[in-house]
C-alpha positions as CSV (number, residue, x, y, z in Angstrom):
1,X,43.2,91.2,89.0
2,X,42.4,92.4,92.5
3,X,39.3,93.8,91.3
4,X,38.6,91.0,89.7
5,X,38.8,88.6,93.0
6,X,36.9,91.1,94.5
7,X,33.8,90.5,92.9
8,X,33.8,87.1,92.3
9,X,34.0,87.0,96.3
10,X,31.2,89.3,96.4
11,X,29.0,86.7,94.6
12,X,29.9,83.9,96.6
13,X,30.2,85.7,100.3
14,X,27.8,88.4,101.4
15,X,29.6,91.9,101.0
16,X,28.9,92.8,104.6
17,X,31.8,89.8,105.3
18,X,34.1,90.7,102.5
19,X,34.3,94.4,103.9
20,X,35.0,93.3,107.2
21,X,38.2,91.0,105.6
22,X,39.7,94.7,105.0
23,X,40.3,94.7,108.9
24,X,42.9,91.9,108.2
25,X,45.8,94.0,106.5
26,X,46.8,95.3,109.2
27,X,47.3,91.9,111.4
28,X,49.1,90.8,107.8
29,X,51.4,93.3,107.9
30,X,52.8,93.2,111.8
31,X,52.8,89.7,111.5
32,X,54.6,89.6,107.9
33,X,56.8,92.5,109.4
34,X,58.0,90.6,111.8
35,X,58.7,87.7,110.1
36,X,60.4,88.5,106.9
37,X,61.7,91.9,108.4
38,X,62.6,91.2,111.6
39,X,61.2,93.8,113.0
40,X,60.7,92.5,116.9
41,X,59.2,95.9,118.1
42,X,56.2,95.8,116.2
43,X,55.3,92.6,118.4
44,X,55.1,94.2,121.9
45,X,52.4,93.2,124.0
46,X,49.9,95.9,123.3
47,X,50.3,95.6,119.8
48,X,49.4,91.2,120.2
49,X,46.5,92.3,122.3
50,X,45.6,94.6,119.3
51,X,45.7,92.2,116.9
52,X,43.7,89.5,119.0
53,X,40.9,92.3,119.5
54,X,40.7,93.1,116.2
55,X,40.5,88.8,115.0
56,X,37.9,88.8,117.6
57,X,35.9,91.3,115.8
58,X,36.6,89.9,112.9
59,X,35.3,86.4,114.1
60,X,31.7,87.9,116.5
61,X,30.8,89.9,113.2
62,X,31.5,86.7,111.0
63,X,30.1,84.0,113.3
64,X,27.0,82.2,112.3
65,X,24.2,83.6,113.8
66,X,21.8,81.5,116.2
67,X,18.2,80.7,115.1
68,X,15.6,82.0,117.5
């Protein structure tokens, strides 16, 4: 099924973009973490500096680009 999603967002995005949505698991997983696990140390202030670097690398290599 995963595979499945996979290429259907392949065909609609360009894969450049999907391969760069891989760098969202791990901001998934300390937010989900410490939500549903309650686990406060994985929310220190390095680790939210972390995740906003990595969101705004996610969002300079996804934003549109300017015409010249």
């Amino acid at each position: 099924m995963r595979q499945q999603f996979m290429q259907k967002t392949i065909v609609v995005w360009q894969p450049g973009n999907v391969a760069v949505l891989g760098f969202m698991n791990p901001v998934c997983g300390v937010i989900l973490s410490a939500v549903l696990l309650g686990e406060t140390d994985s929310l220190s202030v390095m680790s939210v500096a972390a995740l906003v670097l990595v969101c705004m690398g996610i969002y300079i290599v996804n934003r549109p680009k300017k015409a010249e």
